[in-house]
N, C-alpha and C positions, 0 to 999 in steps of 0.2 A: 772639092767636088763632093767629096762626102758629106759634106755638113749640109748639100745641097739636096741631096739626094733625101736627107733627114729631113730636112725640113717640110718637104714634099710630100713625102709619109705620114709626117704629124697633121699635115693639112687638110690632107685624102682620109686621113681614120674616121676621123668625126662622122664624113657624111657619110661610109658606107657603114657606119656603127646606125645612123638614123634610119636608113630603110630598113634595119629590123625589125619584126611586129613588137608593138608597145604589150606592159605589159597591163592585165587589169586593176592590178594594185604594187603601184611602186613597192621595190623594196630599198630599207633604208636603214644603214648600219652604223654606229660609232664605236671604236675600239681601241683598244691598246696592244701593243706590240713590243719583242724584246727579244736580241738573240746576240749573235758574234759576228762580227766583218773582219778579215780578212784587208787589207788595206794595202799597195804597193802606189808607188811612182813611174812614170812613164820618162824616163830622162834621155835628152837626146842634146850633145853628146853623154855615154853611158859613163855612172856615176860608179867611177871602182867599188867592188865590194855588191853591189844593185844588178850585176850579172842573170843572177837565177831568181827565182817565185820565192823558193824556202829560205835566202838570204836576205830578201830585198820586203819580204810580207811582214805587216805590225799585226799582231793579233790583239783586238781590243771589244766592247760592248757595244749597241746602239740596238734605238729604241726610239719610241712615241706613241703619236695617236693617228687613228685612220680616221675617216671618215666616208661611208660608200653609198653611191647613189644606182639601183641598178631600176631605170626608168623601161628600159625592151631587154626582149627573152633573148639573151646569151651573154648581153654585154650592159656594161654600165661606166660611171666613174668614182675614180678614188681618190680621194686627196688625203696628204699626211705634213705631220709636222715633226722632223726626228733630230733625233741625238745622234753622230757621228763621229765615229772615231777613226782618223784618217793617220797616214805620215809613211814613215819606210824607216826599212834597217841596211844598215852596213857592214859587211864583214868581212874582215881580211887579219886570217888568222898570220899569217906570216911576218905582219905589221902590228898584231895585237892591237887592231882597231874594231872595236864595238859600239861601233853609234846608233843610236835611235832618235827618231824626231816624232811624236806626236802634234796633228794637227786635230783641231774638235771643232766640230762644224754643225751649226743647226742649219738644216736643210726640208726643204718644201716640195714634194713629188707632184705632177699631177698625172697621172694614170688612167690609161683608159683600160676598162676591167672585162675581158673575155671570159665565159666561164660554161661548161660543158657537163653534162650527169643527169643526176635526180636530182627533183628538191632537196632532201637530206646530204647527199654527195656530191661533192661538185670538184671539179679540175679545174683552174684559172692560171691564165696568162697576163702577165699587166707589161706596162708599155708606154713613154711616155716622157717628156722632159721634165727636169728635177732644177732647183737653185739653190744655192746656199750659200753660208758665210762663213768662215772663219772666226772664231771668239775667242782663242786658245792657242798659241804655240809653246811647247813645250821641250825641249833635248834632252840628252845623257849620253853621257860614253867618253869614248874617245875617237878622238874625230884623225882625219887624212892629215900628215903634215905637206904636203902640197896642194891638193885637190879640196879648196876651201869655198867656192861659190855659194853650194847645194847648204853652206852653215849661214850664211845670212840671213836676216829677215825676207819673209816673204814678199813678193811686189803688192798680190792681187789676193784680198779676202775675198770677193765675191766669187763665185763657182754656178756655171752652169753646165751642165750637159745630157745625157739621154739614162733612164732609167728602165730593167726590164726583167722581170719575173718570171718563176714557175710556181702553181702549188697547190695545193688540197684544202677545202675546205668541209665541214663537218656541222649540219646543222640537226640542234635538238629540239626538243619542243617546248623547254620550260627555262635550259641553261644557258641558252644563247647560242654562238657556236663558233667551235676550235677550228685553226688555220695552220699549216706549216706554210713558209716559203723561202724558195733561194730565190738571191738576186744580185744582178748585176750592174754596178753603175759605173759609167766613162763618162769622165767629165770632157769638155771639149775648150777649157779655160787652163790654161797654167799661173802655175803658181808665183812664178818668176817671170820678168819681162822677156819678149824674145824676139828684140829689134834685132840687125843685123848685127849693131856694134853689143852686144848682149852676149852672156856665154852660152845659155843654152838654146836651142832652137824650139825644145819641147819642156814640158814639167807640169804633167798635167796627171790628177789620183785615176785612178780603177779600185773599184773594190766588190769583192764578194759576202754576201750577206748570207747567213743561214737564221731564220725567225721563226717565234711562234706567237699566235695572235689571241684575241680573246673580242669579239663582238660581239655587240648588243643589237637586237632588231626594233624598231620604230611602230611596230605594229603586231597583233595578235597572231600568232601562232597557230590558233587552232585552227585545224581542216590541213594542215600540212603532212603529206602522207610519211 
């Protein structure tokens, strides 16, 4: 029902994004971006050790490029192409088991871009479903001596689910302009199969982003207050 409800949303944005007034001169941005994600598993049944957020979280980099089109005054769209560092930890100290799984994933956003202020200042909201792939598995540790599924290869490199942001942006009149943003992504694909006769029913990332951006404008500056 959820996913329905999603999808319904993503379908309705567009057009109430189009009865916005157009603006007299597009704005048109391409950029780069780079910060830390934050990166956990959603396992169902729960993966011993994967209990809590600061047991079960990978702390890793990601990064890329943007690309933003903002055609009417508040909103626009964003497209990206990133580097992601996914996977989870395990911990059970009473078993002296430290496992880690690193997944890395290059992933494709596409965003629809809210944005509120002054020319110079602005506050932006993004929104929007993401996809991606898997390129990379990687382990270390010590792993469960019974609870072995969650170590096998994954089923499913492809990854899609909903992406969704907060953050500031900062424009100059000669350096282009600076961006922070959090963000949050829920995949809605696991990573493991989850038929009936399957061990898990779920296994599917979350992760939280902290970035900072750097873009370029397509067009002259001057007369920008």
């Amino acid at each position: 029902m959820k996913h329905v409800v999603t999808v319904i949303f993503i379908a309705l944005l567009p057009i109430a994004l189009s009865a916005q007034p157009r603006l007299a001169r597009a704005e048109i941005y391409a950029g780069v971006q780079g910060g830390v994600i934050a990166s956990m598993m959603n396992f169902s049944p729960v993966v011993d050790g994967t209990d809590n957020i600061l047991g079960t979280a990978t702390i890793g980099g990601n990064g890329g490029l943007i690309f933003r089109y903002n055609g009417h005054k508040y909103c626009g769209l964003q497209v990206e192409l990133n580097y992601m560092h996914r996977g989870w930890r395990e911990t059970v100290d009473t078993m002296n088991i430290h496992y880690s799984r690193n997944l890395n994933y290059v992933e494709i956003p596409f965003l629809f871009h809210l944005y509120f202020g002054s020319d110079r200042h602005r506050a932006f909201i993004h929104a929007g479903p993401q996809i991606g792939y898997c390129f990379a598995d990687q382990s270390s540790g010590s792993r469960h001596p019974s609870s072995t599924e969650q170590y096998k290869p994954i089923d499913h490199a492809f990854d899609y689910g909903l992406a969704a942001g907060l953050g500031y942006m900062a424009r100059t009149r000669n350096s282009g302009s600076f961006q922070l943003e959090a963000r949050f992504n829920y995949s809605f694909s696991n990573i493991f199969n989850s038929h009936k006769s399957d061990w898990f029913a779920q296994s599917h990332p979350m992760d939280l982003s902290l970035n900072v951006g750097y873009l370029w404008e397509f067009k002259n500056n001057k007369g920008h207050k």
